[in-house]
Structure formats: structure tokens, C-alpha cells
N, C-alpha and C positions, 0 to 999 in steps of 0.2 A: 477806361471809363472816362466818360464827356466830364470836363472843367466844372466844377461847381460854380453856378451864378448866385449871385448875392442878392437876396429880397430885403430891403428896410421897412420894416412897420415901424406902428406905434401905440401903445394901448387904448383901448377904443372909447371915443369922448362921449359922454351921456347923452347922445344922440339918439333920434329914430333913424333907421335905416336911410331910408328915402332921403332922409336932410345930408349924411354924410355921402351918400351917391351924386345930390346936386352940388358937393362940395368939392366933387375930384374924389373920393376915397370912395372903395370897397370893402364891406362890413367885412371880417374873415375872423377861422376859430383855428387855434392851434392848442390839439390833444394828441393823444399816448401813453403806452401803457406806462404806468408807473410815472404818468404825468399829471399836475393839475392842469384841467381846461383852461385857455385864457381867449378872452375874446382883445381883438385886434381891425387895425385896419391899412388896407396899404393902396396908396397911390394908385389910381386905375390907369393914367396913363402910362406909366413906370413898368405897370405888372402884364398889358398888354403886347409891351414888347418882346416875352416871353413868348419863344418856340415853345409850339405845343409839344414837340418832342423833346423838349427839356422837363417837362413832365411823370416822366418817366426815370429822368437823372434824381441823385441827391445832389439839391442844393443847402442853401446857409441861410438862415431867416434870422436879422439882428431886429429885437424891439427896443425900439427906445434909445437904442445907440450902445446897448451892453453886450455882452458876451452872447458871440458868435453859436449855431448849435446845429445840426443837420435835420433837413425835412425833405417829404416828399408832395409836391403838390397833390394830395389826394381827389380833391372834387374841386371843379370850378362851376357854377350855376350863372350861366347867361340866356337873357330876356331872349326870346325869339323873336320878338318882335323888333324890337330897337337894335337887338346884336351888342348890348351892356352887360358886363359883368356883375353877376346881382352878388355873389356872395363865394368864398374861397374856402376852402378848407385844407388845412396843412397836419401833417401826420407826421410827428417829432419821433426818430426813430433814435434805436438803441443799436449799436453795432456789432451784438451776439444776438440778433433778434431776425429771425427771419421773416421774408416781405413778400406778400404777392404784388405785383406792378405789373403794368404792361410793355412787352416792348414790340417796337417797330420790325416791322420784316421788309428784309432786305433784299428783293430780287433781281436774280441777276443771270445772265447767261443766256441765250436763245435756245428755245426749245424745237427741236428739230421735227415737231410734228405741224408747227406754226409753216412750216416752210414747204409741209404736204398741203397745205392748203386750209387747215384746222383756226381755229378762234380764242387764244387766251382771254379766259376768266378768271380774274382776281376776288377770290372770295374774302379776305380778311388781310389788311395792314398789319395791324398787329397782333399778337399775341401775350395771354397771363405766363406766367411764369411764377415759381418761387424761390429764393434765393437770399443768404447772407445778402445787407449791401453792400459789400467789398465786390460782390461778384457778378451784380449785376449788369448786363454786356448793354452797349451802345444800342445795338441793331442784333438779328437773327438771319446771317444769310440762308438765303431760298435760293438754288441751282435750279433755275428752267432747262436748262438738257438732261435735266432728268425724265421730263415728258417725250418720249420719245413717239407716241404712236396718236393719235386722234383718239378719244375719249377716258384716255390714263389722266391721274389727277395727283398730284403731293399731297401731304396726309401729316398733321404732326407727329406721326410715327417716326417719318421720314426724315425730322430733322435731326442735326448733328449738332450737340448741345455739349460743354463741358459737362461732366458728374454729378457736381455740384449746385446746376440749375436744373429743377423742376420743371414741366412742361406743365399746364393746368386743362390743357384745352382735349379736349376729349380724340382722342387716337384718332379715328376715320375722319374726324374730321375734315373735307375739302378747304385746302387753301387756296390752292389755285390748279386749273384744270383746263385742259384743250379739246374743244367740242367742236364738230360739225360746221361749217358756214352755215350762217341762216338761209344767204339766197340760193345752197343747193335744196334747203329741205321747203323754202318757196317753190321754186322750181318741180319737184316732185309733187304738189298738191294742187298745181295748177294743172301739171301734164294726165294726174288720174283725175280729174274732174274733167277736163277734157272728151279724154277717151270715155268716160261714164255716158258722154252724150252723145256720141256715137252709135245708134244702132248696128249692136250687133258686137261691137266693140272691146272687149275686153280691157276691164279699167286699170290697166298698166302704168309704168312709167317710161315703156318700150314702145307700148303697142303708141302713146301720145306724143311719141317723138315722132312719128310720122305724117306729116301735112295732109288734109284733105284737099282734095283736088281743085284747085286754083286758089288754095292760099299759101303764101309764104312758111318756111317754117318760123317759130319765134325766134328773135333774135338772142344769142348766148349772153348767157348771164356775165356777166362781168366776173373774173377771178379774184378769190380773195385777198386779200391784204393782210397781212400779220398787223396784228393788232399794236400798236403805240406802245411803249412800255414805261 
């Protein structure tokens, strides 16, 4: 499990919202079961330097300078406009209490259908989980050679999880999946439209690979590229 990082608050001054945001601070609420709510606020510039994938870790939230206690950043609420943090909310956890979080997926490997000629698609970063926090893992790796053929896909079926962690995400799910290059299946709707115009013609994708008499045939699509990873 990632290093806990350390958040300092402070209990939150009889402020409006808006005056503590032009101050440097972020309103935030830390709740739990078998907690009383308290409202809070912490440094925006401080709490922005937070990995978003520390999100997903427990960390340590001190108010006020007192005893230390484990939480989970639960919700962050930022302006879509400005790109400010409007508001935090932290989820003070118990350590016989089990948590749903999300975690990062980890891909790795090349997929030997990438290399036929095929197009990775990454449908999901991360995934829920549920788990004691003692047990909750960094990352989820994903083995891309498992795709072994052009239109086969990974499935959270498919992951290899310890026991102890919960998957949440629903079985079929697509995580990630190797399709078709788009400029063959380009290529095929220009070649039957084509041949559609052809009297007589049969609207193929054989019969349009053949040139009418004094034109060039088209020139070949460019081969694909495995996609960046």
C-alpha cells in the first residue's frame, strides 16, 4: 500500500464559502460512521498538489494540529470553469469497516492482436472495488496479451484479484478491447459506393478494387499503427 500523505486542516472560520476560497482555503466536511460531522477547511494550494491517485490511498487528516486519524478523500467538487477546488469531502474510516474506492488499472503487456494490425481501446482507468483498508492494492494490473485476436476484449471477469477484494463493476463489462483499424473499414464503404456506380456493377468490396479504364487504382491506405499506450 502507497505511503500515507499528510492533509492539515483547521476548523472552519464563520466564513461564507466564497470569502474562505478568496482567502487560499477550501470549505471541506469530514464525516463517518459512528462519526460526528465537522466542517473544515484546508489550504487550496497545499491540497492541490495531491495526486489524484492518492485518492484512492488512505491518508492522515490532522485539524488543528491534534491527533492524527485515517481518511479517504471521498469527493472533490471543482468549478469547471476556473479549474478551483469548490469544496472536499473526506470519509474518516474505521479499520474493521469495509470501503468501496476506486482503483487505478494498470496496463501492461502488448497485445498480440495490436501487432495483426487491430486498434486498442481503453474503456475504463479505473475501477470500484470493496475491501477492508488494510487491503486495499495501489493499482489493478491488466495483461494486454491476453487480447490475442482482433475484436476479443478484457472483462472484469477476467481480473486476478486477491479474495479479499471485491470487484463492483459489473462482469461483461468492456475494459479494454482490440477492434478493427478504422481506415480498413473506411476503405470498404468508399470501395462499395464505388462499385454502386458502376452500371452493372456489383457493390462489392472486390468487384471496387478494380480501376475503371483510365483511372489509377486508389492509392493503399496506410497500415495501421498500434495504438500508444
Amino acid at each position: 500500500m502507497a505511503k500515507a500523505l499528510l492533509i492539515k486542516a483547521k476548523t472552519k472560520e464563520n466564513k461564507k464559502p466564497n470569502a474562505l476560497r478568496q482567502e487560499g482555503f477550501v470549505p471541506a466536511t469530514v464525516y463517518g460512521h459512528g462519526f460526528t460531522s465537522e466542517s473544515i477547511q484546508v489550504n487550496a494550494k497545499e491540497f492541490s498538489k495531491i495526486p489524484h491517485k492518492a485518492y484512492s490511498h488512505i491518508n492522515e487528516l490532522e485539524v488543528d494540529g491534534k491527533e492524527k486519524f485515517p481518511i479517504l478523500i471521498r469527493n472533490v467538487q471543482i468549478d469547471p470553469v476556473r479549474d478551483h477546488i469548490l469544496n472536499i469531502e473526506f470519509y474518516k474510516i474505521k479499520s474493521n469497516e469495509k470501503l468501496k474506492v476506486k482503483v487505478p488499472l494498470n496496463y501492461t503487456g502488448h497485445s498480440p492482436a495490436v501487432t495483426k494490425g487491430g486498434i486498442l481501446i481503453v474503456s475504463l482507468t479505473e475501477i470500484e472495488v470493496q475491501c477492508l483498508p488494510k487491503d486495499i492494492p495501489d493499482t489493478i494490473d491488466i495483461n494486454l496479451g491476453l487480447i490475442e485476436e482482433i475484436g476479443q476484449a478484457i472483462h472484469p471477469k477476467d481480473l486476478k484479484v486477491p479474495s479479499e477484494i471485491q470487484i463492483l463493476a459489473q462482469p461483461n463489462e468492456v475494459l479494454a478491447k482490440v477492434e478493427i483499424a478504422k481506415t480498413h473499414e473506411v476503405e470498404e464503404k468508399v470501395a462499395t459506393t464505388e462499385a454502386a456506380a458502376v452500371p452493372g456493377a456489383t457493390p462489392t468490396t472486390e468487384a471496387a478494387a478494380t480501376p475503371a479504364a483510365g483511372k489509377e487504382a486508389p492509392a493503399k491506405a496506410a497500415e495501421a499503427k498500434p495504438a500508444k499506450k
